[in-house]
Every structure is written in structure tokens, then in C-alpha cells.
C-alpha positions as CSV (number, residue, x, y, z in Angstrom):
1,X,-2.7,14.3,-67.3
2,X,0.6,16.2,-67.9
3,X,2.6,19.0,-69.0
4,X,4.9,18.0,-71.1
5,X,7.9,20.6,-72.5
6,X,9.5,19.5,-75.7
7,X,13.4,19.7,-75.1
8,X,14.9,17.8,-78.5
9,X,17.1,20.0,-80.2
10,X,16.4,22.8,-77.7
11,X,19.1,25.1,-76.4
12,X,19.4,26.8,-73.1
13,X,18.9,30.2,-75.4
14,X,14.9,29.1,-75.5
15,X,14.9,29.9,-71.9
16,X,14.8,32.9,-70.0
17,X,15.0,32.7,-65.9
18,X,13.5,35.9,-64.0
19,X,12.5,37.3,-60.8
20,X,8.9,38.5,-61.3
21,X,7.2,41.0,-58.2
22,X,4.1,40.6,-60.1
23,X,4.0,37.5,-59.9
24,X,5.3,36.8,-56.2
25,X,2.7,39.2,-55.6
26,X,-0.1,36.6,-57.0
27,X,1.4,33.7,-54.8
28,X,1.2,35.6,-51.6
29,X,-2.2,37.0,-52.5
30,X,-3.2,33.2,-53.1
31,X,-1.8,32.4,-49.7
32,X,-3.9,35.3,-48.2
33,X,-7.2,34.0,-50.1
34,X,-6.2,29.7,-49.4
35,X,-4.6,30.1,-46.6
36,X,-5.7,26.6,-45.5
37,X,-3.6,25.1,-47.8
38,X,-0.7,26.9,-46.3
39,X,0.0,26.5,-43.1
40,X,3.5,27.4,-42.7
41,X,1.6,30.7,-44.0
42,X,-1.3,31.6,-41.3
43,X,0.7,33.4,-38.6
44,X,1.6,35.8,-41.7
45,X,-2.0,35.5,-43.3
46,X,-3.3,36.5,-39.3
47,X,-0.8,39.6,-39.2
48,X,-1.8,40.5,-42.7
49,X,-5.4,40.5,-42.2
50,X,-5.7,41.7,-38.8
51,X,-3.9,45.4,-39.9
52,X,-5.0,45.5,-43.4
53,X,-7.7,48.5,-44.2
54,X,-11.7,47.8,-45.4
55,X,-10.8,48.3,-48.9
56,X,-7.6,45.4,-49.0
57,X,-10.6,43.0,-47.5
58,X,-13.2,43.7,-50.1
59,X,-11.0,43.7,-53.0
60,X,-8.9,40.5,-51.8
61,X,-12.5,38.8,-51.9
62,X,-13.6,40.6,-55.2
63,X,-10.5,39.9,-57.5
64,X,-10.2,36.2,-55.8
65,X,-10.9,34.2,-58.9
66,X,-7.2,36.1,-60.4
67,X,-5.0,34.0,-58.0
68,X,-6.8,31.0,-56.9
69,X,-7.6,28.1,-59.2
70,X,-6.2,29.5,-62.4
71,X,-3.4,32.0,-61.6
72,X,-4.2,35.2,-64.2
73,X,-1.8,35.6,-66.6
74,X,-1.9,39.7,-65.8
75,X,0.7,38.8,-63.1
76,X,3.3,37.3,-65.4
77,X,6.0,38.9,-67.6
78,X,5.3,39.7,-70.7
79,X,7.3,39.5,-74.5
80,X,10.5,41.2,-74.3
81,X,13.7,40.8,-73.0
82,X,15.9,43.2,-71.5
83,X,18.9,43.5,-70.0
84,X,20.8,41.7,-67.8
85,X,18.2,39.1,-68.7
86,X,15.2,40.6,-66.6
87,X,12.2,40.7,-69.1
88,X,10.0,43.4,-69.7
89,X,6.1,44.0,-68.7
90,X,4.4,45.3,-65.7
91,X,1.1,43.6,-65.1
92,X,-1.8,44.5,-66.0
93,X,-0.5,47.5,-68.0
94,X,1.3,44.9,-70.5
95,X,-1.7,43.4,-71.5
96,X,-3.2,44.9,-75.0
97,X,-7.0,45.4,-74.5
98,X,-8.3,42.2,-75.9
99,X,-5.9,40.1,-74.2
100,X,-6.7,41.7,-70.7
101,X,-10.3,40.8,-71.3
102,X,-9.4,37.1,-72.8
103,X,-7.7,36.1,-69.9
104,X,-9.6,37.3,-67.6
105,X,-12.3,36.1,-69.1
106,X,-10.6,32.9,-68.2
107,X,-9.5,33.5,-64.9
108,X,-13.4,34.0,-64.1
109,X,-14.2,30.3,-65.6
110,X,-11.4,28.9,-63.4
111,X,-10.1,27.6,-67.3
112,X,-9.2,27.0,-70.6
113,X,-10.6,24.0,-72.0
114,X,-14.0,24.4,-74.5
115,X,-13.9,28.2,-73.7
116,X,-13.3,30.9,-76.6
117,X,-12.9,33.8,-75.3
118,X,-11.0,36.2,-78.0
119,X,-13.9,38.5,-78.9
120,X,-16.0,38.1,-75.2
121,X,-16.8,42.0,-75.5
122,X,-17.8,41.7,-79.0
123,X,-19.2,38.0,-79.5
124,X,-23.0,37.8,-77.8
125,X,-22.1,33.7,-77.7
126,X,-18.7,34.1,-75.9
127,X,-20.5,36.4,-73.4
128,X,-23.3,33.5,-72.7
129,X,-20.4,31.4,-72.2
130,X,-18.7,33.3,-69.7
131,X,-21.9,33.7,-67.9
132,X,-22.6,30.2,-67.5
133,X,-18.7,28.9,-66.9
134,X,-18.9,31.7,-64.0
135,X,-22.2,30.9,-62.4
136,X,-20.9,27.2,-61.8
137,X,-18.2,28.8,-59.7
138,X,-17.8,30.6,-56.3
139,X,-19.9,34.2,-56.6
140,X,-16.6,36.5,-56.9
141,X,-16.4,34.8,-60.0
142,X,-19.7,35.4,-61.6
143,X,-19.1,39.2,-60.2
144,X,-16.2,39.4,-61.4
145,X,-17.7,38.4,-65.2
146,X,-20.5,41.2,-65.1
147,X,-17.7,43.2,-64.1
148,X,-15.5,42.0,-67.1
149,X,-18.5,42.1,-69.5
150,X,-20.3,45.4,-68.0
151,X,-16.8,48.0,-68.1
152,X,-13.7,46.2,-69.1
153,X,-11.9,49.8,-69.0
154,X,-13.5,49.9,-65.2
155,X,-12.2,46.4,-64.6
156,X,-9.0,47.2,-65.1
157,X,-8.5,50.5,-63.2
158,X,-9.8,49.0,-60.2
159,X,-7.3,45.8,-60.3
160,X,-4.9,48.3,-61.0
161,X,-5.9,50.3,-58.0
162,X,-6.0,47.1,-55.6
163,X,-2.5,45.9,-56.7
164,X,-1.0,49.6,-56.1
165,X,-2.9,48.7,-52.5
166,X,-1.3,45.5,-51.8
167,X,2.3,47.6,-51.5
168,X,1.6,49.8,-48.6
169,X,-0.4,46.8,-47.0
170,X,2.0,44.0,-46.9
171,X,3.9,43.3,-50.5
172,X,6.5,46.3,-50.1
173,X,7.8,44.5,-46.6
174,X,6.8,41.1,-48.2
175,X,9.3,41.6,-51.3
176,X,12.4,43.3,-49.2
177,X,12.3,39.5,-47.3
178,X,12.2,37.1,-50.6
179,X,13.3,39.1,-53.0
180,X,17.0,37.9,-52.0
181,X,15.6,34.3,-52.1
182,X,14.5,34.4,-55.9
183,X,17.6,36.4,-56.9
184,X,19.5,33.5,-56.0
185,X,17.2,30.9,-56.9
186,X,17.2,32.4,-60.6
187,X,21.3,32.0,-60.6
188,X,21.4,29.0,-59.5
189,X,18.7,27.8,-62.5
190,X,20.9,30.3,-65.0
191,X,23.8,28.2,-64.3
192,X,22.4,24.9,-64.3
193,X,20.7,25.9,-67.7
194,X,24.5,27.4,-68.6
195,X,25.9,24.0,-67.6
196,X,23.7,21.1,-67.5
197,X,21.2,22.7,-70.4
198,X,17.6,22.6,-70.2
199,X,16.4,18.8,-69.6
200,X,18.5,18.6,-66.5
201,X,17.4,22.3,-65.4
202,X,13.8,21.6,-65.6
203,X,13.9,18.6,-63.8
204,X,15.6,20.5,-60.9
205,X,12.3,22.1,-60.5
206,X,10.1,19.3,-59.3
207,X,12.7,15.9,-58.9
208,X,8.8,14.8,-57.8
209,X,7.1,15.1,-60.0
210,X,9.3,15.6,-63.1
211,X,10.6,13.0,-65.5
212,X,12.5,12.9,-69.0
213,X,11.0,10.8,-71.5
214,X,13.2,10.0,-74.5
215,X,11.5,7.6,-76.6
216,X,12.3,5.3,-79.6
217,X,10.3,8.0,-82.0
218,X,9.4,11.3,-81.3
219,X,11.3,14.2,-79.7
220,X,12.7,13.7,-76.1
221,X,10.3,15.8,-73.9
222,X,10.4,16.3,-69.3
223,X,6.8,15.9,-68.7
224,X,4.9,17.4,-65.3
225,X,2.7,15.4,-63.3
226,X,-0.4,17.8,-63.5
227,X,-4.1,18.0,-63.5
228,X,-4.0,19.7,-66.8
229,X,-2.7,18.6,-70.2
230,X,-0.6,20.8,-72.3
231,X,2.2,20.9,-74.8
232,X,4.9,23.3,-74.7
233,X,7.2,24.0,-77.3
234,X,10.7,26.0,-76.9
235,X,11.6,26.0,-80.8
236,X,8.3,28.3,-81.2
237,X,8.0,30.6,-77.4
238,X,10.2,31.2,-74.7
239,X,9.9,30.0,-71.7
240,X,10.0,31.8,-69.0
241,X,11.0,30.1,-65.6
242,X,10.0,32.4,-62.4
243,X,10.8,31.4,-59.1
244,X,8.6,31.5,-56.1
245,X,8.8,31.4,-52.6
246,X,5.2,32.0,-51.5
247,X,3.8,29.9,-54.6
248,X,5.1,26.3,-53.0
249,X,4.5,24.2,-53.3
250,X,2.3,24.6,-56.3
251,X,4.4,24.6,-59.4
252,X,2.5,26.1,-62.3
253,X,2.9,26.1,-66.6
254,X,1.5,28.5,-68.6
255,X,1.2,28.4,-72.0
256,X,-1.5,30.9,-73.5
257,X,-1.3,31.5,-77.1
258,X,0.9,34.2,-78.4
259,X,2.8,34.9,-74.9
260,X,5.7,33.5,-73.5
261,X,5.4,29.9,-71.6
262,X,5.8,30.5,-68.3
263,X,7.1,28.1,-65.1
264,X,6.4,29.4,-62.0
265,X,8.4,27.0,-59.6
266,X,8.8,26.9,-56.0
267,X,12.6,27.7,-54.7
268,X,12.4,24.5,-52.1
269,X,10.9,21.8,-54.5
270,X,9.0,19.1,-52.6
271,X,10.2,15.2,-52.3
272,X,7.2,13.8,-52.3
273,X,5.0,13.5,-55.6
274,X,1.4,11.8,-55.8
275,X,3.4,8.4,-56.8
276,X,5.2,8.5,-53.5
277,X,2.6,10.0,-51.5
278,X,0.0,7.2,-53.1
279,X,2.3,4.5,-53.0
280,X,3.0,5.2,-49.0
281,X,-0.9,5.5,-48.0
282,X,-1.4,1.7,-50.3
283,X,1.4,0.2,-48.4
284,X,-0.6,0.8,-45.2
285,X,-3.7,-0.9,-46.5
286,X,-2.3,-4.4,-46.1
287,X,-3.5,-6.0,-42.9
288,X,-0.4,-8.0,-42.4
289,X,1.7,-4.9,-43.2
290,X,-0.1,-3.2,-40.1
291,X,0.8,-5.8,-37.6
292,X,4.7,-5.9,-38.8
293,X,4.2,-1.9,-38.2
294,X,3.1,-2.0,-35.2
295,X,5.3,-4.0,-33.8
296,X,8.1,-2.6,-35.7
297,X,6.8,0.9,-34.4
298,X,7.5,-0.3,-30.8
299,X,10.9,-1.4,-31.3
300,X,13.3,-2.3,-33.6
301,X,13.3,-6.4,-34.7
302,X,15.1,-8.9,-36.6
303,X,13.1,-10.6,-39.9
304,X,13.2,-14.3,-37.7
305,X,11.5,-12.1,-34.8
306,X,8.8,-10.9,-37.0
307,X,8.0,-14.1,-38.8
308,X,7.4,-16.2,-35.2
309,X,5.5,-13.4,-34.1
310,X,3.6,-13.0,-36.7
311,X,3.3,-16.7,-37.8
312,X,4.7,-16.1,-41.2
313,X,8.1,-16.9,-43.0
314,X,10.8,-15.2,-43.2
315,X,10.6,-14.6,-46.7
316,X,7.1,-13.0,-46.5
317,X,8.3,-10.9,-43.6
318,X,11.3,-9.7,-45.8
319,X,9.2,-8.7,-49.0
320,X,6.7,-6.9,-46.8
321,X,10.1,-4.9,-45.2
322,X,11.6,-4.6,-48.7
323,X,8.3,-2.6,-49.3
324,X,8.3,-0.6,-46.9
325,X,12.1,0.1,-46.9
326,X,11.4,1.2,-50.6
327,X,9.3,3.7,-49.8
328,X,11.9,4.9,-47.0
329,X,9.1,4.2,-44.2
330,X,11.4,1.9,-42.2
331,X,15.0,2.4,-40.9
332,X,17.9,0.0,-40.5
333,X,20.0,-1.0,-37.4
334,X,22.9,-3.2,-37.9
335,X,24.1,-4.7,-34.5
336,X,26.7,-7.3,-35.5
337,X,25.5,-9.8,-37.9
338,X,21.9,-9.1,-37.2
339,X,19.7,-6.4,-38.8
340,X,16.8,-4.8,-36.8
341,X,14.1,-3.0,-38.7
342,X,12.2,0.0,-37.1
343,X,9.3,1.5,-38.2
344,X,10.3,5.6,-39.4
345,X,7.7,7.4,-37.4
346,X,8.4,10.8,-38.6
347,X,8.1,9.5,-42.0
348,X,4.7,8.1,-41.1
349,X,3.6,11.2,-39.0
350,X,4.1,13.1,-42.3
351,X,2.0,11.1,-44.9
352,X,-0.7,13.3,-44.4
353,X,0.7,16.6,-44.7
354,X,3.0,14.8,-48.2
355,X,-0.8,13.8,-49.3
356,X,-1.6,17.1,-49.2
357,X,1.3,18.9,-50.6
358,X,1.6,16.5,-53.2
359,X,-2.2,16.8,-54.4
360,X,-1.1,20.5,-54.8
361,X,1.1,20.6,-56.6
């Protein structure tokens, strides 16, 4: 599955980058609600928590399903730009009626796919099937849909009440600290989009997980590794490319109909995609691979050393290294006109946590 943004004959016009509180005030909410995916996070999440009033608690639990899975699109800009290139809309105020209930209507089925949701206040079906898409989930979603479908009006007051909450709590502090950060994230993308135009600015993103296809027919396109599939067009929306620094490493694409495409993009991209991270766990899984690690892991040895000790030849013992070299697990000592191999153990120590960023992302 991918996201894939159609760049052929697309200028750096098509592309907007801005700093959004709104939506830095999402990812930091998601770190408060997953903060097991977010380590780097939980001395924050603790502090947070620990001084944070009864009403924070309940309505960090009730409006969950808005920043989890499927980030709301309430948080994002909106249509609009202004200027100095900032863009317009102050969640959830910027939403029309209908579209506040559409998406949220969303947000409360954790997706898109095989759901209408345009009339769900009007259309007995769509309500059914909002319902049922909720009751598979986690119970604030399923509240949060006889919520939806009970007082929309209601609904919205009271996320609009929570959000005014989060200020005093933690975001007004929170934004005063990475606010600086994004302000010169979004330069640095403005001038790479100025400069480099927008193939070579998107991949700056994700270098992991971000590739330009330019085939023989067909428009040349950068394409996401995701868990979703989605087509994004420049020549018909803008695209809107936020920077986060709470939302890593989780980049995000949003593309819902008759708003502004947004990327929401981490300021320190990860190195390590699912290829890498997948390709690194395989290389373990060869039992002759193991015993050159280990050994390697001990100290560092020449290719003859390996091959007596491990009763193989030399050019077996050099394709396994050449695999593992590859995939910049093992480091190189030159001493003379020998070359000792050494297994990386950081590298190794920090599969698990790439795994898991990667998988994330």
C-alpha cells in the first residue's frame, strides 16, 4: 500500500508549507493517549498527567478516537491562504456543519474505506453504519458516535471546550518550546521547494520511506510507504505540508474530498523504513550468519579467520559480510593490508526500537 503524490508538471506554487498549533496540538494529545509508542515522550506524558485537572482526564479519554488511529481532520488548516503564507482556519470552527459531522463520523470508525458519511445526521443507513464501524472499535469510539449522532451542535461545543482546556494544561508551555522548531523546519522545506521544487522537497520528508517513480508512461509521482492507499493530485488541491515535532515519527497524508491535502511530517525524519528494518531482522535468521556474528561480535576478524573457524570458504564468508555490511550492521578495520570485520553492536541493539519506529510510521 502507498500514498502516492503526482508531481509531473507540478510547480512549487501547488504547495503551501505551514506551522499549524492545531495540529501540533493533535500530535502531543496522541502522545498523551499512546504514549507507549513514544518513549522519548513519558517523563512529559507523567508530568502532564500527574498535574492535569479531572475534567483534562475524562475528556483526553472521551475525544480519544480524534487523535489516535485516524488523526481528525478538525485539527488541520483549512482553504485559504493568507499572508506571509500562513493559511487560514482554526479548528473546529473552520469546519461547515456537515463536514464537522463527516469527519468525525470518520474519525469514530478509525476510517475511510466503504464508509459514506456525507448525510450521517440525515441518512438512517449512514447512521447504522456508523454504529456498527464504531462498536468494532475501542468504547470512546462508539461514545463518541451516539454523541455525534445524538447532538452534533453538543458535540462540538464540548470539543471546543476540551481544546480551549488543553492551553492552560500543558499546550500553552508545550507550543512556547516547539514552536521555534517548526518555524524553522517550514523555512527550510520553503526553500528546498524554492530551490529544488517539489519531488526533491517531498522526499526530504521521509528519505525512508519515500521514493520517486518516473515511469516509461504515466506522470512521474514520490510515493509513501503506507498502510493506506491514496492518490494525491497537486494540479487539482493544495497541498499543505505541516511540520511536527511531537507527531514523529508518524508521517501522515490527508486527502479528504474538497479540502486541502495535507502532509503532516516529522522535523527529524527517521533512517530506517520497514525495507531496512525487515531486511536487518531476515539477515539474522540465517544460521550461519549467527555464528559469523557472534564471533564477529567478540572481536574484530579477517574473512580467512572466519572461513577456518567456521569451516566454510572464503567466498561464502565474504557474501555473508557483504550482507551484512549492506545493511550497515558490521564495521570495517583496515590494519595494513588486512581488513577485520566487527559486528556494529549499537546498530544491532537498535533493531528493535527501528522495528518499531519504522512499523509507525
Amino acid at each position: 500500500m502507498s500514498v502516492v503524490i503526482v508531481v509531473d508538471g507540478v510547480d512549487a506554487g501547488r504547495f503551501a508549507v505551514t506551522v499549524s498549533p492545531s495540529a501540533e496540538l493533535a500530535a502531543s494529545l496522541h502522545v498523551l493517549t499512546e504514549h507507549g509508542h513514544h518513549t522519548e515522550h513519558v517523563p512529559w506524558v507523567r508530568q502532564v498527567l500527574a498535574d492535569a485537572p479531572a475534567a483534562f482526564l475524562a475528556g483526553l479519554h472521551r475525544f480519544s478516537p480524534l487523535w489516535t488511529a485516524l488523526r481528525w481532520r478538525g485539527f488541520y488548516p483549512g482553504p485559504g491562504p493568507a499572508s506571509g503564507g500562513a493559511v487560514t482556519g482554526t479548528p473546529p470552527v473552520a469546519l461547515s456543519p456537515r463536514q464537522f459531522a463527516e469527519l468525525t463520523a470518520y474519525a469514530c470508525v478509525s476510517g475511510y474505506h466503504g464508509f459514506d458519511f456525507s448525510r450521517v445526521l440525515d441518512d438512517p443507513r449512514q447512521a447504522t453504519a456508523l454504529r456498527h464501524g464504531a462498536s468494532r472499535l475501542s468504547e470512546p469510539h462508539s461514545r463518541l458516535a451516539e454523541d455525534l449522532l445524538g447532538d452534533a451542535g453538543q458535540l462540538r461545543a464540548d470539543i471546543t471546550t476540551f481544546l480551549d482546556l488543553c492551553r492552560p494544561v500543558f499546550f500553552d508551555h508545550l507550543w512556547t518550546q516547539v514552536q521555534p522548531i517548526l518555524a524553522r523546519t517550514a523555512h527550510r522545506v520553503r526553500q528546498q521547494l524554492a530551490d529544488a521544487g517539489p519531488a526533491a522537497a517531498l522526499l526530504s520528508l521521509s528519505p525512508s520511506s519515500a521514493s520517486l517513480h518516473t515511469p516509461a508512461t504515466g506522470p512521474a509521482r514520490v510515493v509513501f510507504d503506507k498502510v493506506h492507499h491514496a492518490v494525491v493530485s497537486p494540479a487539482r488541491t493544495m497541498v499543505l505540508l505541516v511540520p511536527t515535532r511531537f507527531g514523529a515519527p508518524h508521517l501522515l497524508v490527508k486527502n479528504e474530498p474538497g479540502l486541502p491535502a495535507i502532509v503532516h511530517f516529522p522535523v527529524d525524519a527517521t533512517d530506517v523504513g520497514v525495507t531496512l528494518a525487515r531486511n536487518r531482522l531476515l539477515a539474522l535468521t540465517d544460521s550461519h550468519r549467527v555464528r559469523l556474528c557472534r564471533l564477529i561480535a567478540r572481536q574484530a576478524m579477517t574473512t580467512a579467520d572466519l572461513a577456518d573457524r567456521l569451516a566454510m570458504t572464503r567466498p561464502q564468508v565474504s557474501r555473508h559480510l557483504r550482507v551484512l555490511r549492506d545493511l550497515d550492521l558490521v564495521l570495517t578495520e583496515r590494519h595494513g593490508r588486512q581488513v577485520h570485520y566487527r559486528l556494529d553492536l549499537d546498530a544491532v541493539a537498535r533493531i528493535g526500537h527501528d522495528v518499531a519506529t519504522a512499523l509507525q510510521h
